[in-house]
C-alpha positions as CSV (number, residue, x, y, z in Angstrom):
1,X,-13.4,7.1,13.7
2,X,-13.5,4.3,10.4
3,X,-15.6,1.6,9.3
4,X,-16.3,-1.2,11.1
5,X,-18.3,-4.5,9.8
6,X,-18.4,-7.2,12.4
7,X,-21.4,-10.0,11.2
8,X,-20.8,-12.5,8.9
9,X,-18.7,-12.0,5.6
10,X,-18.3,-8.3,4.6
11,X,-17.2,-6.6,1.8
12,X,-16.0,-2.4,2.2
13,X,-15.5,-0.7,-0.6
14,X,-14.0,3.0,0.0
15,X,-13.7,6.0,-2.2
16,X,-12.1,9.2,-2.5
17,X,-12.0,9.4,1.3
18,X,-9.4,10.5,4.2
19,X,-8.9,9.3,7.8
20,X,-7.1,11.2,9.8
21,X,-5.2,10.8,13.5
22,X,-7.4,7.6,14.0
23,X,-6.6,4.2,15.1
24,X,-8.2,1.3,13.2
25,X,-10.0,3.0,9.7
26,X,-11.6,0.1,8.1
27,X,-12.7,-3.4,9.6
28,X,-14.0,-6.0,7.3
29,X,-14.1,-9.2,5.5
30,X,-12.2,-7.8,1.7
31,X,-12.0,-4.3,1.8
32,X,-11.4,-2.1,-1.2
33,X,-9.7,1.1,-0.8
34,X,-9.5,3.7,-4.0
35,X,-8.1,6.8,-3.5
36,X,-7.3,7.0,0.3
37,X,-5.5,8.6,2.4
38,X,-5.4,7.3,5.9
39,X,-3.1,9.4,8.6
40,X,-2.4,7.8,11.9
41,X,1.0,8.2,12.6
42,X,0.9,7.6,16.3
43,X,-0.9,4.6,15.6
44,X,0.1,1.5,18.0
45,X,-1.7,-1.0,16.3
46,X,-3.0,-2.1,12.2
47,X,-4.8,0.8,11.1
48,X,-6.8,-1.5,8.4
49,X,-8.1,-4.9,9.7
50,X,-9.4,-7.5,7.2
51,X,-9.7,-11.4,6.8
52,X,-9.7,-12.6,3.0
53,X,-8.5,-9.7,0.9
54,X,-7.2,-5.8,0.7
55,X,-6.9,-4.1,-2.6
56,X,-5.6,-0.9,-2.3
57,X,-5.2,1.6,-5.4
58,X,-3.7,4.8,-5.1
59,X,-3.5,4.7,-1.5
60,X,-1.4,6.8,0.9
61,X,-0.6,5.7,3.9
62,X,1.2,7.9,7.1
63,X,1.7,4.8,9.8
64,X,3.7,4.6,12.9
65,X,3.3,1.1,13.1
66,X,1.4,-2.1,11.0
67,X,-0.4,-0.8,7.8
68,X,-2.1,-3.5,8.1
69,X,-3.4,-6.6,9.6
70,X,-5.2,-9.6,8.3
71,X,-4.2,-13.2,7.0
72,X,-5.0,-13.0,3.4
73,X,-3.9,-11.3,0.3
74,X,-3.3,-7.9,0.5
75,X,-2.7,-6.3,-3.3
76,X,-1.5,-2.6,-3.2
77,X,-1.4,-1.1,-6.5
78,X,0.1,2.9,-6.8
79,X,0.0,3.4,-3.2
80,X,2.6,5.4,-1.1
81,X,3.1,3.7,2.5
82,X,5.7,5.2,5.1
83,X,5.0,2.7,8.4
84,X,7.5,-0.2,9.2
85,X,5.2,-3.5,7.7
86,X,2.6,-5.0,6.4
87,X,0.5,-8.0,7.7
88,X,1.3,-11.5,7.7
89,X,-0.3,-13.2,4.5
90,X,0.5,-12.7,0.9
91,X,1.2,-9.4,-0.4
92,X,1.3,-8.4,-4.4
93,X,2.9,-4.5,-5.1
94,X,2.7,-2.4,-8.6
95,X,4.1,0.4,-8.5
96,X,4.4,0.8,-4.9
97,X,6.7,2.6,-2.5
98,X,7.2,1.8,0.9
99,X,9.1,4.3,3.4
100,X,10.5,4.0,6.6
101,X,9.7,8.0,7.0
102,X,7.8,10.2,5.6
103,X,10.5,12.9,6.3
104,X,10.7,15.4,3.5
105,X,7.8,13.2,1.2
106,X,5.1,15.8,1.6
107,X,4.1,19.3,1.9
108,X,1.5,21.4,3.3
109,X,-0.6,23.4,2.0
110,X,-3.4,25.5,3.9
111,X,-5.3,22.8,5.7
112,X,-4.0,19.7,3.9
113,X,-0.5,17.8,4.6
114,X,-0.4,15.3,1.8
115,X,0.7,16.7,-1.1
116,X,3.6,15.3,-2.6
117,X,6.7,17.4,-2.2
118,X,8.6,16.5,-5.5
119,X,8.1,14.6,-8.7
120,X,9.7,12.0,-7.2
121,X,6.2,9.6,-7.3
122,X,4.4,11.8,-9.2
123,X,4.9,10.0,-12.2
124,X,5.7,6.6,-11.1
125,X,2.3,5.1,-11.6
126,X,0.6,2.8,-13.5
127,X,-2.4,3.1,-15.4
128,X,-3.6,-0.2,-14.8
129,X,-6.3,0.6,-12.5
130,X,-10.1,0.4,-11.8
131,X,-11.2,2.7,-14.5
132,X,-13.2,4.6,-13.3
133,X,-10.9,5.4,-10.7
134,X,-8.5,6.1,-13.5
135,X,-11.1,8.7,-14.9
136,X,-11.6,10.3,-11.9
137,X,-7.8,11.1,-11.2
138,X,-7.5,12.4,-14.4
139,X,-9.7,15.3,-12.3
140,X,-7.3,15.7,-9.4
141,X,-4.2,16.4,-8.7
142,X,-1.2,15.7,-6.2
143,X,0.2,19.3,-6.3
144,X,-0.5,22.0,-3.6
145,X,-2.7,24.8,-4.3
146,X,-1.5,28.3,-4.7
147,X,-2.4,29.6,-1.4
148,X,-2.8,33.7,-1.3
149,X,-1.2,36.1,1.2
150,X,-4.8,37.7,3.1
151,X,-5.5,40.8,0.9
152,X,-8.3,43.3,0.0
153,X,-9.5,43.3,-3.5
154,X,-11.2,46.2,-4.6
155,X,-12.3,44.9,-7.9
156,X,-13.6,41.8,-9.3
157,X,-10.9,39.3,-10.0
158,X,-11.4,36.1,-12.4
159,X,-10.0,33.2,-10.1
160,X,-9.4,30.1,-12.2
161,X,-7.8,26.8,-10.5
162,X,-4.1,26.7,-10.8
163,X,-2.7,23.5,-10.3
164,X,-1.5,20.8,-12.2
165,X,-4.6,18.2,-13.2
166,X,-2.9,15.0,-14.5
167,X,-4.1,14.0,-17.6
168,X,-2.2,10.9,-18.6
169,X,0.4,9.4,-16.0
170,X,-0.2,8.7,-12.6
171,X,1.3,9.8,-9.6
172,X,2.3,6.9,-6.8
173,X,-0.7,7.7,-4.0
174,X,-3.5,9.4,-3.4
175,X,-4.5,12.7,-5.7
176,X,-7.0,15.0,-4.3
């Protein structure tokens, strides 16, 4: 299921948000993406749609086919895309990677599959973003976390999070 504006000129602006094993996630006018992560790597057809403008910031995107499809400008700025193209228009990269595979990029960890495997983008990005998305990375991370073998504890235990929070440089993609 995504976002769909069909009436007149529309702007989307999405944050911090995942779409998983979908078709078509966003529909609109000039979308904004800021931190997503959008999985559909079985997907046929454009899994963004737009008309005037995509900006995408630390996006990561798992395609099996068009990333995305539209007639304007598409700027992608830190994003991480393993699907074959992009959509006719103009398109503007910073510190972007595009894949043919996403064969050995990630890892899994519990319930999430999107965790960068290596440093290999972890420290490719660029500061020059939205900044308040910028202060809101600085919270998250790209790193799995530590997941625990199933165990009884019979007394109390401080639990503190134990994964790397990036502080200065950013990681190519999304962090969560």
């Amino acid at each position: 299921m995504g976002t769909d504006q069909e009436e007149g000129p529309s702007w989307i602006g999405i944050t911090n948000c995942q779409f998983l094993n979908g078709d078509i996630a966003v529909t609109g006018d000039e979308v904004e993406l800021y931190n997503v992560l959008i999985s559909a790597p079985d997907s046929g057809d454009g899994i963004i749609s737009f008309y005037t403008s995509l900006i995408g910031e630390n996006v990561t995107v798992d395609a099996g086919a068009v990333f995305a499809l539209g007639w304007g400008t598409t700027a992608l700025t830190n994003c991480l895309l393993t699907c074959p193209q992009v959509s006719p228009g103009t398109l503007i990269t910073n510190s972007t990677v595009w894949l043919p595979s996403h064969t050995n990029l990630y890892q899994i960890a519990g319930a999430g599959g999107y965790y960068l495997a290596d440093h290999t983008n972890r420290y490719a990005g660029t500061t020059n973003i939205n900044p308040a998305l910028l202060a809101g990375l600085r919270q998250r991370t790209t790193y799995p976390p530590i997941v625990y073998a199933p165990a009884t504890m019979s007394s109390s235990r401080a639990m503190s999070p134990m994964t790397v929070i990036y502080t200065q440089r950013r990681a190519i993609g999304g962090a969560w």
